[in-house]
PAZAPA-4460 file (N, C-alpha, C; in steps of 0.05 Angstrom, whole numbers, plus 32768, in hexadecimal, padded with zeros to 4 digits):
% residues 88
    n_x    n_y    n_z   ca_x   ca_y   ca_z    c_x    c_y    c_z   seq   type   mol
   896C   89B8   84A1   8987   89BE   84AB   8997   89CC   8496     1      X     A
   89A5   89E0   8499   89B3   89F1   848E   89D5   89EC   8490     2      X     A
   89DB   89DB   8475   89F6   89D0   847C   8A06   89E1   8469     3      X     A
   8A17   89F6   8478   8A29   8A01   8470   8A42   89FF   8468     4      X     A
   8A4B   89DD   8478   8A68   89D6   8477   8A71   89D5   8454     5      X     A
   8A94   89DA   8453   8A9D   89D5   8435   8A8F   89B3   8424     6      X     A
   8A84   89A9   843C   8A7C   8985   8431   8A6A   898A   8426     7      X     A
   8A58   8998   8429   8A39   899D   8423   8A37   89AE   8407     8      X     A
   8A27   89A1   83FE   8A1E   89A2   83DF   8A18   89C0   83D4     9      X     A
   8A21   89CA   83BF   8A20   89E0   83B7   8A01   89E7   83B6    10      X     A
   89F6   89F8   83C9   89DF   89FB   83C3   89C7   8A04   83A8    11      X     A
   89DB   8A0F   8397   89CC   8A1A   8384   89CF   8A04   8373    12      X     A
   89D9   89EC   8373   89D7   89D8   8362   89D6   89BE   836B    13      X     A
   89CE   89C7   8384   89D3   89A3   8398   89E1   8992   838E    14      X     A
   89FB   8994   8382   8A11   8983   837C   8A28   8989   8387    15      X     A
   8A36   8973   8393   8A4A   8971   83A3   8A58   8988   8399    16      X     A
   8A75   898D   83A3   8A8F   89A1   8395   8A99   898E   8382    17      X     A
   8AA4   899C   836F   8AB7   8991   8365   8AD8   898F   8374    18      X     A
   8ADD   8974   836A   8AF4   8975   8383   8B13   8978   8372    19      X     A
   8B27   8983   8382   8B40   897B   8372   8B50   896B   8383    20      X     A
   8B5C   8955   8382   8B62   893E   8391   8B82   8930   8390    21      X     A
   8B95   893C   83A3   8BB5   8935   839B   8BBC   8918   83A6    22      X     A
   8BC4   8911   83A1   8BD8   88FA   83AF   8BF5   8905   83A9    23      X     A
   8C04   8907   83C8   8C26   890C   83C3   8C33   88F3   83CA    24      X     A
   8C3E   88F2   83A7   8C4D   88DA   83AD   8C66   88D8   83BE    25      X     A
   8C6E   88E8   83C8   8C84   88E1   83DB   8C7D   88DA   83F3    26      X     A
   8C5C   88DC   83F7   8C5D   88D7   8411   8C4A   88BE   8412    27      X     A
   8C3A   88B2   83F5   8C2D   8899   83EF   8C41   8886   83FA    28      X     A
   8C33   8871   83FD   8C43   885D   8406   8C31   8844   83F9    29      X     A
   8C22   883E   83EE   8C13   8829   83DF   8C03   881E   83ED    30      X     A
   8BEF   8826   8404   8BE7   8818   8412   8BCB   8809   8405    31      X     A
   8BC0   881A   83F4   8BA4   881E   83E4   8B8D   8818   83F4    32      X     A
   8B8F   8831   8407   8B7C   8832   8416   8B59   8845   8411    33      X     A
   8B6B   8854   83F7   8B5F   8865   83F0   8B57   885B   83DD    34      X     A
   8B67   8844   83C2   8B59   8837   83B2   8B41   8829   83BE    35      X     A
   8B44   881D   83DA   8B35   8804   83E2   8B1A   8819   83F1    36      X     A
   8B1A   8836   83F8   8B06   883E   83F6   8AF8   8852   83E3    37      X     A
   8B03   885C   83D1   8B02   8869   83B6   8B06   885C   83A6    38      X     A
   8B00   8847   8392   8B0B   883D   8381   8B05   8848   8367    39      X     A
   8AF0   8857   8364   8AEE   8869   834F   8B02   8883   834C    40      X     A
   8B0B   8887   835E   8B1A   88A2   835C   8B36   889A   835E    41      X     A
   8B41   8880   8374   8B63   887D   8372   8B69   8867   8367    42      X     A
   8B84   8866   835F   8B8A   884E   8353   8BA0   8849   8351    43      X     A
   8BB3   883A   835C   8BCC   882E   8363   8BDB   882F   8342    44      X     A
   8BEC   883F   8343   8C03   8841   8323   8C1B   8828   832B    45      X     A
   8C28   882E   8314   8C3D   8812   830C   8C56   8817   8323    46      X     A
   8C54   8829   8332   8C6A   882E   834E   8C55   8824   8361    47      X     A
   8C3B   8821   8368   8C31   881B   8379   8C2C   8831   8393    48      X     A
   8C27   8842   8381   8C14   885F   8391   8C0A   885D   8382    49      X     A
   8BEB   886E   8393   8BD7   8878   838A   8BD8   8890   8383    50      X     A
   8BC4   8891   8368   8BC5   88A9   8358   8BA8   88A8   8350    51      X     A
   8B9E   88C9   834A   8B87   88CE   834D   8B79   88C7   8327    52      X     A
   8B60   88B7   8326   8B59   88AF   830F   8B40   88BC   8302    53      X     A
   8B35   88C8   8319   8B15   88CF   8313   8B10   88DE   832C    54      X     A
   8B14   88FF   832A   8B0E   890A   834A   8AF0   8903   834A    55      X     A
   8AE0   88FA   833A   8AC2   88FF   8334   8AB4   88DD   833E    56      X     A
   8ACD   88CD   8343   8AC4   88A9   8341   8AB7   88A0   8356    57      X     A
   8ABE   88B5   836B   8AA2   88AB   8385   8A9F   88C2   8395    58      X     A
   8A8C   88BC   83A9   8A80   88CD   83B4   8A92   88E7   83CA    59      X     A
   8A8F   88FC   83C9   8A9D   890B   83E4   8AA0   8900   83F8    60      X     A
   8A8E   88EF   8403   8A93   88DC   8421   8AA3   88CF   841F    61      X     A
   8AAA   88C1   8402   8ABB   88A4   8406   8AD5   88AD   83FC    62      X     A
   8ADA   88CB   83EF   8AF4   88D4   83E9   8AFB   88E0   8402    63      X     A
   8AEE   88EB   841B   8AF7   88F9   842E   8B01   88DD   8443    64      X     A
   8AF7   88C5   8440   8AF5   88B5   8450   8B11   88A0   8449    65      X     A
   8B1D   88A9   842E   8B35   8897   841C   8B49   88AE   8424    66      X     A
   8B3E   88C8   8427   8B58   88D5   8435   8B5F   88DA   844A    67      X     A
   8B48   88D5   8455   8B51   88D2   8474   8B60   88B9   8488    68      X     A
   8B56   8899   8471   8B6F   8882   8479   8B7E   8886   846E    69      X     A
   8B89   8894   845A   8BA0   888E   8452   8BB5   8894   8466    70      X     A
   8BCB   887C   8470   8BDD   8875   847F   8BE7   8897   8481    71      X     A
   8BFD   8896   8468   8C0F   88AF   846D   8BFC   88CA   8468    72      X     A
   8BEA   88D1   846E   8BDB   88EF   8467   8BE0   88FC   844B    73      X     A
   8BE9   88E8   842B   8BF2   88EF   841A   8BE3   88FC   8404    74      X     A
   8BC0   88F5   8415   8BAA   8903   83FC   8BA3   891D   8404    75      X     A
   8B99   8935   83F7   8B98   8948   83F8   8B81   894C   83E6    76      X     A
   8B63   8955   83EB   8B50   8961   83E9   8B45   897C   83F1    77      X     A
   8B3E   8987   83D5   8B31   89A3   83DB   8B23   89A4   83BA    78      X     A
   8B11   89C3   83C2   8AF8   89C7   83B2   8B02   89D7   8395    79      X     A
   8B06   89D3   837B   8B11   89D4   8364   8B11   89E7   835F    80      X     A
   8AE9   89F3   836B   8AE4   8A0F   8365   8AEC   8A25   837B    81      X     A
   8AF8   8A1C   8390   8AFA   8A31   83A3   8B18   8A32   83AB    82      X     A
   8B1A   8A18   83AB   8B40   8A13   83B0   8B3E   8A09   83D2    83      X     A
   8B20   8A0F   83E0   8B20   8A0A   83FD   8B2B   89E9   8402    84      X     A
   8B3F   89E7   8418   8B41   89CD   8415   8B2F   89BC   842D    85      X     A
   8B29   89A4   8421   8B12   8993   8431   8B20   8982   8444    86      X     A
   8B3B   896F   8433   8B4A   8961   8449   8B63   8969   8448    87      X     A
   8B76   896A   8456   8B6E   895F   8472   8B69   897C   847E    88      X     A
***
């Protein structure tokens, strides 16, 4: 199968993208939904948003899957090297 989507692994190096990964804090609200499914990559600061610690700390599934519960739509994903964005 010939997977073309932005998710799918750089073919000439079968390694994921590199990702660049925002959280806007004005629109965080502390739910750590994204810590509680990323916990390598978010991590709740001394205001109690999440802020990004390691775009590299888990897998593309489980960062697409921490930005997609997050309550207020406050994470923002795309590819480092292309600028294409992945979420939302």
């Amino acid at each position: 199968m010939n997977d073309t989507s932005p998710f799918a692994p750089d073919p000439s190096t079968d390694e994921p993208p590199r990702l660049h990964i925002e959280v806007d804090p004005m629109r965080c609200v502390g739910s750590a939904m994204c810590v509680e499914l990323a916990p390598g990559v978010f991590a709740l600061n001394h205001w109690r948003q999440s802020e990004v610690v390691d775009p590299e700390g888990d897998t593309l599934a489980d960062i697409l899957e921490a930005a997609g519960n997050c309550p207020t739509s406050a994470i923002t994903v795309s590819n480092a090297v292309t600028g294409e964005i992945l979420f939302p």
